[in-house]
C-alpha positions as CSV (number, residue, x, y, z in Angstrom):
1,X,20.4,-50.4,-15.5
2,X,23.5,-48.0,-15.2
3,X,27.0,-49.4,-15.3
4,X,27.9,-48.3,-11.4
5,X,30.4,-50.7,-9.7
6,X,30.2,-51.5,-6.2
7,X,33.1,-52.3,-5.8
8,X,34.9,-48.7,-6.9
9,X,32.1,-47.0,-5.0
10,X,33.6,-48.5,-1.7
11,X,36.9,-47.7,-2.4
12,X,35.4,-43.9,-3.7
13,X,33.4,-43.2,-1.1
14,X,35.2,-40.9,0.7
15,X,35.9,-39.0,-2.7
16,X,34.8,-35.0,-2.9
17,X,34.2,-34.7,-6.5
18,X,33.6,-30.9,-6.5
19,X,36.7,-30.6,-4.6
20,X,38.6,-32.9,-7.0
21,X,37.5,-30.5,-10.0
22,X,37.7,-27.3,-8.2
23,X,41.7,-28.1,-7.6
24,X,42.0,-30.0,-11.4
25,X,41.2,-26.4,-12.3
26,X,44.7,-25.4,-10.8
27,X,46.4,-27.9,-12.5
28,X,46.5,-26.8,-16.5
29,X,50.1,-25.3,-16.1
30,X,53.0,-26.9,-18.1
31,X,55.2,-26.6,-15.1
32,X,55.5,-28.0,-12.0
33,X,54.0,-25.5,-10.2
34,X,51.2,-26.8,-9.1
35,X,49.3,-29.6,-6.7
36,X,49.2,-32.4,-9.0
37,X,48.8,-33.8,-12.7
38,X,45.4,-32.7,-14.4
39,X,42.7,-35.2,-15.1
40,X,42.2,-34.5,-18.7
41,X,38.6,-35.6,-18.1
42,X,35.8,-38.4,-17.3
43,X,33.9,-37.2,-20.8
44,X,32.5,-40.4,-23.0
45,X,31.3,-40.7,-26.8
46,X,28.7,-42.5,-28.4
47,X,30.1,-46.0,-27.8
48,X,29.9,-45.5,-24.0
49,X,27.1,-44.1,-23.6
50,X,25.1,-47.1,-25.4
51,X,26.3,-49.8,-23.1
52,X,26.1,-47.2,-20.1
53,X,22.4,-47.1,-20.6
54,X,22.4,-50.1,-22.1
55,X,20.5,-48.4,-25.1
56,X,17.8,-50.8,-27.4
57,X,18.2,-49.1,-30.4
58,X,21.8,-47.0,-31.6
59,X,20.0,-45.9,-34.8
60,X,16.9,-44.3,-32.7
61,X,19.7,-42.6,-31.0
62,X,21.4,-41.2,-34.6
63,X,17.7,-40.1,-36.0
64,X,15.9,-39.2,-33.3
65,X,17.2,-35.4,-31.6
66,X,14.3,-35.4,-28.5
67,X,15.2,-39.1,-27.8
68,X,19.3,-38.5,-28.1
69,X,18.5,-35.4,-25.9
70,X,16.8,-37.1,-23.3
71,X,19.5,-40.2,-23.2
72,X,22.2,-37.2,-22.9
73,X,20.1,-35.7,-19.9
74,X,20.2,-39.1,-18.5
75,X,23.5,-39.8,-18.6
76,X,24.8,-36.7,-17.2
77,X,22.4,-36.8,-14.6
78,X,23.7,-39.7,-13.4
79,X,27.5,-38.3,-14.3
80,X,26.8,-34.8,-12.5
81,X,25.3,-37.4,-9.0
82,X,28.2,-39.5,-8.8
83,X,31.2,-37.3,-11.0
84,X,30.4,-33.8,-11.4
85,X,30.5,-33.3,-15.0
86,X,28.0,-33.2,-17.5
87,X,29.6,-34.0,-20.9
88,X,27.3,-34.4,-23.1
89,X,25.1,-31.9,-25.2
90,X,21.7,-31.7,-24.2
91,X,20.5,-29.5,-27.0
92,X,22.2,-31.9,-30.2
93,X,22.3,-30.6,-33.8
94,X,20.4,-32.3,-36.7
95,X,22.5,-31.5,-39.1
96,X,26.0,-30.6,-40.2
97,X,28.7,-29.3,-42.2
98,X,30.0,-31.4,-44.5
99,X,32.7,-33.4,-43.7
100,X,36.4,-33.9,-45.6
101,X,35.5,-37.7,-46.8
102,X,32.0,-36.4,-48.2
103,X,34.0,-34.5,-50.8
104,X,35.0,-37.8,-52.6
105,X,31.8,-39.2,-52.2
106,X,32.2,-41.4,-49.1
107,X,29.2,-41.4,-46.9
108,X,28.1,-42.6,-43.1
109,X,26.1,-46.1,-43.0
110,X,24.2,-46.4,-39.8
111,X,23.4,-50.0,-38.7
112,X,21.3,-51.4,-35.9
113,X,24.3,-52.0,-32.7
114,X,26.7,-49.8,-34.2
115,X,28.2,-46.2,-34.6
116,X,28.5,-44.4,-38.0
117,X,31.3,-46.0,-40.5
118,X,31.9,-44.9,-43.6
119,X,31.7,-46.7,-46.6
120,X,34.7,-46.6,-49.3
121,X,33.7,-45.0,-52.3
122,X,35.6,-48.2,-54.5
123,X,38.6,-50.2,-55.8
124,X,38.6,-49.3,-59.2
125,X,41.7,-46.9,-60.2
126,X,39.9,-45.6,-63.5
127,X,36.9,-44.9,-61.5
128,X,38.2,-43.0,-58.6
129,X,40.4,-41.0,-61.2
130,X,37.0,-39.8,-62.3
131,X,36.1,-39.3,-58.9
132,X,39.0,-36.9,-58.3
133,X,38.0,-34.7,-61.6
134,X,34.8,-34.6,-60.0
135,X,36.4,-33.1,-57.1
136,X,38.2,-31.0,-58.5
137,X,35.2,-29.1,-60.1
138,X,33.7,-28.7,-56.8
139,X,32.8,-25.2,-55.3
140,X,33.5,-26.2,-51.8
141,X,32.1,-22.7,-50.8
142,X,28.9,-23.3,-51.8
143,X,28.6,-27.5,-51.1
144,X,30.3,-27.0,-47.5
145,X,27.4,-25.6,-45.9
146,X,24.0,-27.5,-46.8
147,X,20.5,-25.7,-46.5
148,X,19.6,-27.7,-44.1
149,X,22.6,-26.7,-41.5
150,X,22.3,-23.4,-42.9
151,X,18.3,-23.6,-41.2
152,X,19.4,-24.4,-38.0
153,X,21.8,-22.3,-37.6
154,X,20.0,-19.1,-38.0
155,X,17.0,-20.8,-36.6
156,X,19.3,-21.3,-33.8
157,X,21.0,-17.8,-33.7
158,X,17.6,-16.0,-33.7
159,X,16.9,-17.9,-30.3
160,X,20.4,-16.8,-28.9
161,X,21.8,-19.9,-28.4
162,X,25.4,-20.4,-28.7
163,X,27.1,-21.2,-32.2
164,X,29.9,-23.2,-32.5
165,X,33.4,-22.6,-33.6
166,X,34.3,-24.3,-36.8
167,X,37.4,-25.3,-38.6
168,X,39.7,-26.2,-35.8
169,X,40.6,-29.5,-36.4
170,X,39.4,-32.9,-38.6
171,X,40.2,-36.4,-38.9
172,X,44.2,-37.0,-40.3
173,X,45.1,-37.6,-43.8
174,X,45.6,-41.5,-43.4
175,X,42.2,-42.1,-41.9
176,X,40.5,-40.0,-44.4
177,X,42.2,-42.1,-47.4
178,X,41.1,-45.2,-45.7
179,X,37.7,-44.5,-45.3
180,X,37.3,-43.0,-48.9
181,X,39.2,-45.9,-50.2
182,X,39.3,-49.4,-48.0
183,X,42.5,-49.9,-46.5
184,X,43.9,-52.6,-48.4
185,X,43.5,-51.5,-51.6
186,X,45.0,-47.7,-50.5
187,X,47.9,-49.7,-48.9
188,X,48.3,-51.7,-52.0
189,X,47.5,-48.6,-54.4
190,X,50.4,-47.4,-52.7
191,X,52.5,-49.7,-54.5
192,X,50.7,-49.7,-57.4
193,X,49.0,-46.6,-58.3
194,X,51.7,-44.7,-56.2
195,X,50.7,-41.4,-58.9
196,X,47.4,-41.9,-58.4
197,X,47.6,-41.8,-54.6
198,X,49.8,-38.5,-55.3
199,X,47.0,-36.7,-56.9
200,X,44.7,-38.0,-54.2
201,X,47.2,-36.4,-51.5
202,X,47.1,-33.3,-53.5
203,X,43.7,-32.9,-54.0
204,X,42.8,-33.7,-50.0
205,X,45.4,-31.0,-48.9
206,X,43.3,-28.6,-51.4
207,X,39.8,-29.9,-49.9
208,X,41.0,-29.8,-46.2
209,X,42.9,-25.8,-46.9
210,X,39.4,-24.8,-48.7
211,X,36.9,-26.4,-46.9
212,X,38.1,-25.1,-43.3
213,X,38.7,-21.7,-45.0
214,X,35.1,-21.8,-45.3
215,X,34.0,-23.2,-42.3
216,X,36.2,-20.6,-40.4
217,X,35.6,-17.8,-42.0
218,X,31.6,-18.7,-41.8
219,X,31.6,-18.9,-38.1
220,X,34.0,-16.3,-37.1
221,X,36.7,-18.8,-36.2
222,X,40.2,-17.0,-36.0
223,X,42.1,-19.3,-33.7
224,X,45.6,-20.5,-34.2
225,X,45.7,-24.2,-33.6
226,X,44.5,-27.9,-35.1
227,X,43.3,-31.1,-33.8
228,X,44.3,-34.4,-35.8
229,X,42.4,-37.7,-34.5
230,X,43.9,-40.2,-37.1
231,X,44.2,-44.0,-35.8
232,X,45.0,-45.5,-38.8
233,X,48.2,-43.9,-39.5
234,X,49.6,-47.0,-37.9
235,X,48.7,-48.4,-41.0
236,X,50.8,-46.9,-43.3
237,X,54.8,-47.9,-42.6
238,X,57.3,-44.3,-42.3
239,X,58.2,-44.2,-46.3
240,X,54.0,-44.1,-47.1
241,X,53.2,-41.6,-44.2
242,X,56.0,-39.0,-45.2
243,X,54.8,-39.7,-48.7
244,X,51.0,-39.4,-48.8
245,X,50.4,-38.0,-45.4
246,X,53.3,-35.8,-43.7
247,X,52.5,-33.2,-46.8
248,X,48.8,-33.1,-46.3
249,X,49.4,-32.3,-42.4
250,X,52.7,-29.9,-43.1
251,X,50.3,-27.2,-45.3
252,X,46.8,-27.9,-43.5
253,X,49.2,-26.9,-40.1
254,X,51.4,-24.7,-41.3
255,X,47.8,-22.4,-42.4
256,X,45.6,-23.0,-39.8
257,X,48.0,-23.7,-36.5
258,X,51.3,-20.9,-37.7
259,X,54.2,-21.2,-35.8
260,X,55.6,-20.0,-33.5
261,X,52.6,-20.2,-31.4
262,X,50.0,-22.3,-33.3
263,X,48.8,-25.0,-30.8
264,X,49.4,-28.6,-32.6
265,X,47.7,-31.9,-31.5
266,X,47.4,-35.4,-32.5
267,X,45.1,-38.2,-31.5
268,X,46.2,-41.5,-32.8
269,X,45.3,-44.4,-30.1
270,X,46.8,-47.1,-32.5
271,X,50.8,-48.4,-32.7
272,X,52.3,-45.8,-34.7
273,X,55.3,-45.3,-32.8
274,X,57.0,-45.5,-36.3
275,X,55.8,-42.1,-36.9
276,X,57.1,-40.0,-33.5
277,X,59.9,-38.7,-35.8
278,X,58.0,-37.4,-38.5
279,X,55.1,-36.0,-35.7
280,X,58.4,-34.1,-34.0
281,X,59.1,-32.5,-37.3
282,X,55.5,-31.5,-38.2
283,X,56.0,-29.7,-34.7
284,X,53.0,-31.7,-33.3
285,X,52.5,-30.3,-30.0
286,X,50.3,-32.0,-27.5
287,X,49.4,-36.1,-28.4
288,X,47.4,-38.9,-27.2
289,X,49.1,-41.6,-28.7
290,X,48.1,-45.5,-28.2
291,X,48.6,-47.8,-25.4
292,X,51.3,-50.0,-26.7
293,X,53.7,-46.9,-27.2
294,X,56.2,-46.4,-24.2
295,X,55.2,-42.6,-22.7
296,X,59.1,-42.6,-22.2
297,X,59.5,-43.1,-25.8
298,X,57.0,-40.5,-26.7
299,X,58.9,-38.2,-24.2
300,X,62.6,-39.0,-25.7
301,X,61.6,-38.4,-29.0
302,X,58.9,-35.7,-28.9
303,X,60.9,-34.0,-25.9
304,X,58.4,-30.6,-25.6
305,X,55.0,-32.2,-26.6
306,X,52.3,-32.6,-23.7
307,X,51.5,-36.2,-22.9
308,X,47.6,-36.5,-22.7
309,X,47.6,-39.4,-20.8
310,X,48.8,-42.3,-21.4
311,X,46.2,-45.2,-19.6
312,X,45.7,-48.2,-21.2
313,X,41.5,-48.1,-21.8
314,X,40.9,-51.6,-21.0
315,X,43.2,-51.8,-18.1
316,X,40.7,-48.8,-16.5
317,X,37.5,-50.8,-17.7
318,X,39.1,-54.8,-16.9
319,X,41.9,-53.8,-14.3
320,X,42.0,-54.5,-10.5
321,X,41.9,-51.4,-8.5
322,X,46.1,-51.5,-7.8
323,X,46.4,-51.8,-11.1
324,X,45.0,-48.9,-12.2
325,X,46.7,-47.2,-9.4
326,X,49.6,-48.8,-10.1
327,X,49.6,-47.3,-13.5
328,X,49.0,-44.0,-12.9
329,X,52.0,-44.2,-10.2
330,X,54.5,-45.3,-13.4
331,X,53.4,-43.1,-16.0
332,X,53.6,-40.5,-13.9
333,X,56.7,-41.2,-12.9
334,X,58.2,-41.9,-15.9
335,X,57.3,-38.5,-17.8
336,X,55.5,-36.2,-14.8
337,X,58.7,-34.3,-14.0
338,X,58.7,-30.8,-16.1
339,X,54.3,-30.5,-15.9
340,X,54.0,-31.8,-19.1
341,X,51.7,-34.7,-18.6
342,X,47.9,-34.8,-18.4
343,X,46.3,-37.9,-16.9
344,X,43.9,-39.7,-19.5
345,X,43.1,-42.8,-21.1
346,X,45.3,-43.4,-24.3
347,X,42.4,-43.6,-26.4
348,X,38.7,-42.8,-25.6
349,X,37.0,-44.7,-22.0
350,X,36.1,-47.9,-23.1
351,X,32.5,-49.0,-23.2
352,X,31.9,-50.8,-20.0
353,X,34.0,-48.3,-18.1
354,X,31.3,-47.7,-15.3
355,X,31.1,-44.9,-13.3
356,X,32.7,-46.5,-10.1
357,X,35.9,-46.8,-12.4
358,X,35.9,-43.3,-13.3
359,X,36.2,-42.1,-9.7
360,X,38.6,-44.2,-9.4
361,X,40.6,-43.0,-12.2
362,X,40.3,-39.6,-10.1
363,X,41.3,-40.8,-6.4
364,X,44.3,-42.0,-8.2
365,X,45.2,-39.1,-10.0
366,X,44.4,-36.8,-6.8
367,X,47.1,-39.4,-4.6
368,X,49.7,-40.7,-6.9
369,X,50.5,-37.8,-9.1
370,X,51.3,-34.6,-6.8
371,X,54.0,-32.7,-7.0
372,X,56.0,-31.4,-3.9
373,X,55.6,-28.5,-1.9
């Protein structure tokens, strides 16, 4: 049964989600000139939607398009009733482009209760030397775009439906080195292979510049910005980061998101406030930066950037209702003024955020965060 809590739905009930969207959709300025903060959105991923639904089986949902379709329909017919959105794709591809990590030979394994993760492609620095001369004879060109994409994308295009826009973001540089490698033995190669981990830096910046070439160029994708989601550059302490991973992001930025003007942002939900420095100088733009970060320190040291929320995601899916409201009072208060803050969850919603939550997460936003006038 559907994750709804009664208890939200009370407190909800007199909530006009069409009219909560129609104004959110006044509310994307940077300034203060409008009603209130934007609700950067109630949208979930895979995790949430399996205990939403409470799904039996996570790898019928990864094989099976009619039966991930029909959960999607599902869930955002239940969304749309109670929220007004419907977030998730109801027409899912099969297949893909390749991905960054593919290129060294790191691959998804799927498991029964579980979400993709990749599995590190070894610990053995003689090998993975190999591995990066392998790489390095690649023709990215032709290995980006299997036959099998390549299908469905004409198949696809024949039938007018809509294409996406590739080549706009990816996964950071210190979650794509530990996923290829596992984390310990990058952080220790670090140390001792620091060369080897060199050539690995320079030979990812190559892949990511190449690879989204061709992904852009492919489907007509001319836009001046780039997403980053990488969580586990908490891992790596300031010296490593400006070592093996500011350099990666500087070029793969300074190509596909030029400044002046090239939008610039940064998912990290992990404790990487040891990195705000070096995110100000790679002219990061926008974030959505872990819980246990201070939004005031985010604000004091990345002045300009906008804030993409900044709620803890278990304090929405564990917290008493004043909690929650009492949360979205202080963060908005502590880095509101100027229109530069965008109510969200620091992080993805949590699995077990029910619906009832999520409108709550909106009557708070629509009370506690207006601006005057």
């Amino acid at each position: 049964m559907p994750l709804i809590e009664p208890e939200f739905m009370t407190l909800t009930r007199d909530l006009d989600p069409e009219a909560f969207w129609a104004e959110n959709r006044h509310c994307s300025r940077l300034d203060e000139a409008k009603p209130r903060c934007a609700l950067g959105g109630v949208g979930s991923d895979d995790h949430w939607i399996f205990e939403f639904m409470q799904v039996p089986s996570t790898l019928r949902y990864y094989r099976d398009k009619s039966y991930r379709d029909d959960l999607h329909r599902q869930t955002n017919d239940l969304m749309w009733e109670h929220l007004r959105v419907r977030p998730h794709d109801e027409d899912t591809w099969e297949n893909a482009p390749k991905r960054i990590e593919n290129l060294f030979g790191c691959e998804f394994a799927y498991h029964e209760g579980g979400t993709p993760w990749f599995v590190p492609v070894g610990d053995d620095p003689l090998e993975f030397a190999r591995i990066l001369d392998r790489v390095e004879s690649i023709d990215i060109d032709a290995w980006a775009l299997p036959e099998p994409f390549l299908a469905e994308w004409d198949a696809r295009r024949a039938t007018g439906k809509p294409l996406p826009k590739l080549g706009g973001g990816s996964r950071g540089p210190a979650t794509v080195i530990t996923s290829v490698l596992d984390p310990q033995v990058a952080l220790l190669w670090c140390y001792d292979e620091p060369d080897l981990m060199d050539r690995f830096a320079r030979i990812l910046t190559q892949g990511y510049l190449r690879l989204n070439r061709r992904l852009r160029a492919f489907s007509g994708f001319s836009g001046t910005a780039w997403w980053i989601t990488d969580d586990n550059c908490c891992l790596f302490n300031a010296k490593q980061y400006r070592r093996f991973c500011m350099p990666v992001l500087r070029a793969v930025l300074d190509e596909f998101a030029p400044l002046p003007g090239g939008r610039r942002y940064q998912h990290s939900d992990s404790a990487m406030a040891h990195h705000l420095d070096a995110q100000r100088e790679l002219g990061i733009d926008s974030v959505n930066y872990g819980p246990t970060i201070d939004p005031a320190l985010i604000r004091a040291r990345i002045p300009d950037a906008v804030i993409n929320g900044h709620i803890p995601p278990f304090l929405l899916r564990n917290g008493s209702p004043e909690e929650i409201r009492a949360r979205v009072r202080s963060d908005f208060t502590k880095v509101g003024a100027g229109g530069r803050l965008v109510i969200a969850t620091a992080g993805s919603i949590p699995a077990g955020t029910g619906i009832g939550r999520l409108r709550w997460l909106m009557e708070c936003v629509r009370t506690e965060t207006r601006y005057g006038g």
